[in-house]
C-alpha positions as CSV (number, residue, x, y, z in Angstrom):
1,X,318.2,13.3,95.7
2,X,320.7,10.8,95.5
3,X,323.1,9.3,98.2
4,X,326.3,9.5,98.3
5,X,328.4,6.4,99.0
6,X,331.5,7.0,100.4
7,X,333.7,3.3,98.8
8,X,336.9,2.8,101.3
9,X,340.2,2.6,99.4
10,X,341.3,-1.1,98.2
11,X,344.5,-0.8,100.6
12,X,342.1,-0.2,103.2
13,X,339.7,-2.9,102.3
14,X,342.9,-5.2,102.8
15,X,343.7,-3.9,105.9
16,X,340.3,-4.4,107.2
17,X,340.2,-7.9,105.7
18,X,343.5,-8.5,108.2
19,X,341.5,-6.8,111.3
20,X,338.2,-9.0,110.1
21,X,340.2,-12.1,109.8
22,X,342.2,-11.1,113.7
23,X,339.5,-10.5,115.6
24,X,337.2,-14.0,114.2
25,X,340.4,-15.0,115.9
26,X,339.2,-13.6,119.2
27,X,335.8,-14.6,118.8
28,X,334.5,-10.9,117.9
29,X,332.0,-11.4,114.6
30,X,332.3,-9.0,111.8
31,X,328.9,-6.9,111.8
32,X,328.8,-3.9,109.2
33,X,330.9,-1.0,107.6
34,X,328.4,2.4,107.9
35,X,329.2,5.8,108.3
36,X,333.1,5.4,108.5
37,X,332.9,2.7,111.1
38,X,333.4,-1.0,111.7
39,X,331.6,-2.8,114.2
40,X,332.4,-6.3,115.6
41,X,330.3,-8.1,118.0
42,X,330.8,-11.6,120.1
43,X,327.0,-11.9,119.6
44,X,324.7,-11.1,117.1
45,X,321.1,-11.0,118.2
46,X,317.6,-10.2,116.9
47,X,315.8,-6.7,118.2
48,X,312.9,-5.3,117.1
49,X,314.8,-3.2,113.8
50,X,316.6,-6.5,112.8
51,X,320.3,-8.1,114.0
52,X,322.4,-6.2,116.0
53,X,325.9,-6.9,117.3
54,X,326.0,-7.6,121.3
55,X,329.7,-7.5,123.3
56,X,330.7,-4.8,120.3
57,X,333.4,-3.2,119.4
58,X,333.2,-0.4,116.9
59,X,335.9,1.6,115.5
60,X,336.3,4.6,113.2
61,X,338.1,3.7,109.3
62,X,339.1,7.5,109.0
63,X,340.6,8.4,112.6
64,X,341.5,7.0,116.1
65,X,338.6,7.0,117.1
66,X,337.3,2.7,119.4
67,X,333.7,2.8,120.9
68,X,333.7,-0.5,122.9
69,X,330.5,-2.3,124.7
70,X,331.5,-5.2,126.7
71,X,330.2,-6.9,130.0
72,X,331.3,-10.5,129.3
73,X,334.7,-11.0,131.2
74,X,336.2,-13.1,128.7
75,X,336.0,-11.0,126.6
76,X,337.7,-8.2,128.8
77,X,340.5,-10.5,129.4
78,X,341.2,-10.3,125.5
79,X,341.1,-6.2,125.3
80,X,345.0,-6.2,125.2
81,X,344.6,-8.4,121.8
82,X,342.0,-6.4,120.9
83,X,343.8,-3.0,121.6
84,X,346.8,-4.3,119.4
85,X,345.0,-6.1,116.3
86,X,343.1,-2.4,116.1
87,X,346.7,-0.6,116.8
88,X,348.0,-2.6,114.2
89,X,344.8,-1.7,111.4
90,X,345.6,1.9,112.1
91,X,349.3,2.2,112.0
92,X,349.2,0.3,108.7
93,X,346.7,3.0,107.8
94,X,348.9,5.4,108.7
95,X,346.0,6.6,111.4
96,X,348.3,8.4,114.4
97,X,346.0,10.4,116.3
């Protein structure tokens, strides 16, 4: 059997590339791309499996769809930014509901 890779669209790489480069801005590290979601974390720590993101954010590349993992105040305090760099990744995606 062979896997399928599912390869995002290049305007869609450039949009992500824009999200990427907004939130480094507010201190959120770009983790991975898997399954139709991007993950960002303020911290990226060792587990047992490997590195894994800590403080994340994760949202969906194909709908409006935000998962978001946070107990570090500061970085509450920046959810508006947040809310509005991700706004911005899915209207230029054309992403409504």
């Amino acid at each position: 059997m062979s896997a399928e890779v599912k390869v995002l669209s290049a305007s869609t790489r450039t949009n992500l590339e824009a999200l990427k480069h907004h939130m480094k801005k507010l201190g959120f590290k770009y983790y991975e791309e898997k399954d139709g979601w991007v993950t960002f974390g303020a911290r990226l720590m060792m587990n047992g499996k490997g590195v894994a993101p800590d403080d994340c954010i994760s949202i969906s590349v194909r709908f409006m769809d935000i998962h978001a993992d946070l107990w570090a105040f500061d970085l509450i305090n920046k959810l508006p930014e947040v809310k509005q760099a991700i706004l911005d990744f899915y209207e230029a995606e054309g992403i409504t509901e």
